[in-house]
C-alpha positions as CSV (number, residue, x, y, z in Angstrom):
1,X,-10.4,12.1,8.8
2,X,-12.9,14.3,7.3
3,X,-13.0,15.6,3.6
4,X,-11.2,18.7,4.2
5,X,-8.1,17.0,5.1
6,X,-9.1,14.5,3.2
7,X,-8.2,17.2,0.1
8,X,-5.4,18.4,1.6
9,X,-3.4,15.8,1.7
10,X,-4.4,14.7,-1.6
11,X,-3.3,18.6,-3.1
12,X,0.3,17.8,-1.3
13,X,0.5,14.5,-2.8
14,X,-0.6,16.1,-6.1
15,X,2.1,18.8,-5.4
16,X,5.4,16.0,-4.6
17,X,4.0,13.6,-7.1
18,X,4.7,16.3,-9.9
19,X,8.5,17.4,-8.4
20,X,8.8,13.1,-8.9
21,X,7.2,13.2,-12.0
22,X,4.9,10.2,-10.5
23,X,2.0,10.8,-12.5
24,X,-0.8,11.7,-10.2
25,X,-3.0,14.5,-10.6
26,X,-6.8,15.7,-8.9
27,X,-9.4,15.6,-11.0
28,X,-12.4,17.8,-10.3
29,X,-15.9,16.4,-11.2
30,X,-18.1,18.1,-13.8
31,X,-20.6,20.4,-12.5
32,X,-19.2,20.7,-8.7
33,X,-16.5,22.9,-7.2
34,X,-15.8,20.9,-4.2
35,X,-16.0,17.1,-5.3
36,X,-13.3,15.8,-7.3
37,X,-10.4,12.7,-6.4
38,X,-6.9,11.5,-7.1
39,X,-6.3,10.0,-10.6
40,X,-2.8,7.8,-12.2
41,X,-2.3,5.5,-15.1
42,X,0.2,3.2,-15.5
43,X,1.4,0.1,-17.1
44,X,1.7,-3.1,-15.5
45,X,2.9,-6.1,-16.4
46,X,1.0,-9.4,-14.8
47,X,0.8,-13.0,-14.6
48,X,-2.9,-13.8,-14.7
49,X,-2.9,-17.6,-12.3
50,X,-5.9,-19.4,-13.2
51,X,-4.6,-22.3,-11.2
52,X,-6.5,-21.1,-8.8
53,X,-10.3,-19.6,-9.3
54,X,-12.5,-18.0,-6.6
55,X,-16.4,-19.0,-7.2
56,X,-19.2,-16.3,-6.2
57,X,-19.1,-17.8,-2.8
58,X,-15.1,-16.7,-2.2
59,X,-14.8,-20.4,-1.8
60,X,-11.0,-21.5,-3.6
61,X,-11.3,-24.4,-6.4
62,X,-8.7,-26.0,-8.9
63,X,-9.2,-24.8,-12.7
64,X,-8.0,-28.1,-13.4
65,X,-11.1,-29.8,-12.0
66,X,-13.4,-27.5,-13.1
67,X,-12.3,-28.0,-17.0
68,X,-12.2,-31.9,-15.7
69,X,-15.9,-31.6,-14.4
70,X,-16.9,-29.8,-18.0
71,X,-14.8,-32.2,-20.4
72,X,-15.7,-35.7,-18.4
73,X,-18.1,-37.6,-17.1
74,X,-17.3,-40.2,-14.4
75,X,-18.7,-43.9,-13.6
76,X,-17.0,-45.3,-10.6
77,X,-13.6,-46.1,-11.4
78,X,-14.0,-45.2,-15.2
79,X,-13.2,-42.0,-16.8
80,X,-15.3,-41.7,-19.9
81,X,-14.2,-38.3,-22.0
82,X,-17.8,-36.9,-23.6
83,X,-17.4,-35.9,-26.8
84,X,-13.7,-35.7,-27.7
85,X,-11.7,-37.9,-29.7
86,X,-8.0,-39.0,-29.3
87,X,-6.4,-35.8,-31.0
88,X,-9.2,-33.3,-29.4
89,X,-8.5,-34.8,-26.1
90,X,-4.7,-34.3,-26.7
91,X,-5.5,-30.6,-27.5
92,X,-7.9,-30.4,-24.5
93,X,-5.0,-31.6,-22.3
94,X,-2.7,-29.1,-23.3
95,X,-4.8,-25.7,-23.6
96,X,-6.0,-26.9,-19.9
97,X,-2.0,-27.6,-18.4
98,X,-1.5,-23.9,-20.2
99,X,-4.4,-21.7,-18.5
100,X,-3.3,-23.6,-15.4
101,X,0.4,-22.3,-15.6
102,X,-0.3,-18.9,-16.1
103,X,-0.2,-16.2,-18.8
104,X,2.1,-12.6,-18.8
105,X,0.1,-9.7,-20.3
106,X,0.6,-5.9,-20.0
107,X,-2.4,-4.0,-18.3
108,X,-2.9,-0.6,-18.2
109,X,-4.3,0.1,-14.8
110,X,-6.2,3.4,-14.2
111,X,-6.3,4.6,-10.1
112,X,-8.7,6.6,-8.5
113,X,-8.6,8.0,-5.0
114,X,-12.0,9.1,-3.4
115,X,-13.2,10.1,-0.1
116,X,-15.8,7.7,1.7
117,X,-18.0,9.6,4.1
118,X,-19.2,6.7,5.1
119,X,-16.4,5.4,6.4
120,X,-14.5,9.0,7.1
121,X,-11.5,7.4,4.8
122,X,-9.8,7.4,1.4
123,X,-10.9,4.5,-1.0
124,X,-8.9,2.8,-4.0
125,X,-10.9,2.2,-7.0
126,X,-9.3,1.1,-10.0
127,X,-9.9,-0.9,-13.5
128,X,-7.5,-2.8,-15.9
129,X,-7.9,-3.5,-19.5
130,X,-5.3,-5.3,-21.9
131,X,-3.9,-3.6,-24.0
132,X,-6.3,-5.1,-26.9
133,X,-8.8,-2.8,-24.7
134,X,-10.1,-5.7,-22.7
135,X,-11.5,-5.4,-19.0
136,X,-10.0,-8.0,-16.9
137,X,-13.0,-10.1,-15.2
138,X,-12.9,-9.8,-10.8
139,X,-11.6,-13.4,-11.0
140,X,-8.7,-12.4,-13.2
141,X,-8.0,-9.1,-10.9
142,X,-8.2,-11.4,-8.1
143,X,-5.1,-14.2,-9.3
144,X,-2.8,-11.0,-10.5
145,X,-2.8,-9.9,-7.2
146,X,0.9,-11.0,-5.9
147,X,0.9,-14.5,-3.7
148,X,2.2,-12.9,-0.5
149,X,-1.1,-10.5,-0.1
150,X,-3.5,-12.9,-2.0
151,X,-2.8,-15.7,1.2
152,X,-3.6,-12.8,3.8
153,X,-7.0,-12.3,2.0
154,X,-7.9,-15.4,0.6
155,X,-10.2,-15.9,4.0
156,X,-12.3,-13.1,2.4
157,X,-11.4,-12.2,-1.2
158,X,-14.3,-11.2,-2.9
159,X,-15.3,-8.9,-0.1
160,X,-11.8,-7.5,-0.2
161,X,-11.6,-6.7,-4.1
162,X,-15.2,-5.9,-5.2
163,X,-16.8,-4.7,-8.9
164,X,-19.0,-1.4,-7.9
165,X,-20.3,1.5,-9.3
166,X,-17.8,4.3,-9.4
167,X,-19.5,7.1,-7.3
168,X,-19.0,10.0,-9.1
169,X,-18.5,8.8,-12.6
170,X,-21.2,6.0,-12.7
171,X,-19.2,3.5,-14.4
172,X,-17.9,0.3,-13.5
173,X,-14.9,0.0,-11.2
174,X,-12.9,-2.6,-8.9
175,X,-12.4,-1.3,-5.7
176,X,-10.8,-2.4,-2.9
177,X,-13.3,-2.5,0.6
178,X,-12.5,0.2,2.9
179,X,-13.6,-1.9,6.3
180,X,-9.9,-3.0,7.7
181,X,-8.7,0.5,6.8
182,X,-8.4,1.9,10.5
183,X,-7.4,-1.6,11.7
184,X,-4.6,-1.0,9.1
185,X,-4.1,2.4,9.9
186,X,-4.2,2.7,13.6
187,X,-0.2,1.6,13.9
188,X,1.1,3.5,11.3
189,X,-0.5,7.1,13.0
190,X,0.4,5.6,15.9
191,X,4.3,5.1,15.0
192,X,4.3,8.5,13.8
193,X,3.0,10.6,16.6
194,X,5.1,8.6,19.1
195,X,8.4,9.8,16.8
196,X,6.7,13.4,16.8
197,X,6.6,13.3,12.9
198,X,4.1,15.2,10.1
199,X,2.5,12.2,8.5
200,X,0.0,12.7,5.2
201,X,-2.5,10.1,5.9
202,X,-2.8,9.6,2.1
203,X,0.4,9.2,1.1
204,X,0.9,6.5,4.4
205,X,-2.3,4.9,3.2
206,X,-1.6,4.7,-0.1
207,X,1.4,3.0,1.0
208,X,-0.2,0.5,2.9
209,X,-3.5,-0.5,0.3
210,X,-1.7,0.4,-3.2
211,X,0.4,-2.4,-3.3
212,X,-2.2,-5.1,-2.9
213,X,-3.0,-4.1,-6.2
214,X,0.5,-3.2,-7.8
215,X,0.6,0.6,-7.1
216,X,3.6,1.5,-5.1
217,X,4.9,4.2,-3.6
218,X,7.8,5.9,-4.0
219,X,10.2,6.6,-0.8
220,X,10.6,9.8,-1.9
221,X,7.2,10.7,-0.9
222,X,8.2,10.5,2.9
223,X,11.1,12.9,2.3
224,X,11.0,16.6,2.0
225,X,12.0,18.1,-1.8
226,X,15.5,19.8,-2.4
């Protein structure tokens, strides 16, 4: 798609979203008439799995042993703890079978929508703080994402959830790679033009990348308004 239609679906998503009272609205950059993107808060609650970590190399490792390979040293059959005694060690043991369980917290999640002219395609980006006001790290982004799309990606999962620039407003942002997007896309225009059917390529591909990241999308966006 190119920008043009790019904005119009996003100014009939805009449009439906505020009949649903779905929170969405365009925001237009400062300085330009034309650029702007798609923007929603919301609240999310999360269970942050550090049972499993993701190094810099997307490669998967046990929290466990990495707290094992800080707090020990090994020789041969012989675990020797460095530095803890019999009550720290205790301690150690439990704050480590804690982290590995899993926490809840509340985020609030801020969405933005953008056009890529790169890729000729809509892009998520999106941040998460606590709601103490602190940014989640891309590792604890990564193990809130829910089990049955983190195994899809987990091939690939730091090129699939990234930390870049935001393009517009020069801050920091997750994002979520735009590369698979016509792969992903090509059967869903394809279902709709073989049942003759108006599709808004935003609202179906919104539907298709939002929940990877726990925005989801309303049915009521794929029926017409009273």
């Amino acid at each position: 798609m190119d920008e043009q239609s790019f904005q119009g679906c996003c100014q009939l998503l805009v449009q439906r979203s505020q009949q649903l009272g779905d929170g969405w609205s365009w925001e237009t950059v400062q300085g330009s008439a034309s650029e702007g993107y798609l923007r929603k808060t919301a609240l999310r609650s999360v269970v942050i799995d550090c049972s499993t970590v993701w190094d810099q190399e997307g490669n998967r490792s046990s929290s466990e042993s990495a707290a094992d390979d800080i707090i020990t040293a090994g020789l041969g059959d012989d675990i020797i703890t460095a530095g803890l005694g019999e009550e720290d060690e205790e301690d150690e043991e439990l704050s480590v079978c804690t982290a590995c369980e899993g926490s809840s917290m509340v985020l609030q999640n801020e969405y933005h929508i953008l056009f890529s002219c790169s890729y000729s395609t809509p892009v998520l980006y999106f941040r998460a703080v606590t709601l103490e006001g602190r940014n989640l790290s891309l590792e604890e982004v990564w193990t809130s994402v829910h089990p049955n799309f983190r195994s899809r990606l987990q091939h690939s999962p730091l090129s699939t959830i990234t930390l870049q620039e935001h393009p517009l407003l020069g801050q920091p942002f997750f994002m979520l790679h735009p590369c698979k997007t016509e792969e992903l896309m090509r059967p869903v225009l394809q279902a709709a033009q073989d049942q003759h059917r108006p599709v808004n390529y935003v609202v179906s591909w919104l539907s298709v990348m939002g929940p990877v990241v726990g925005l989801d999308v309303p049915l009521h966006y794929a029926t017409e308004p009273d």
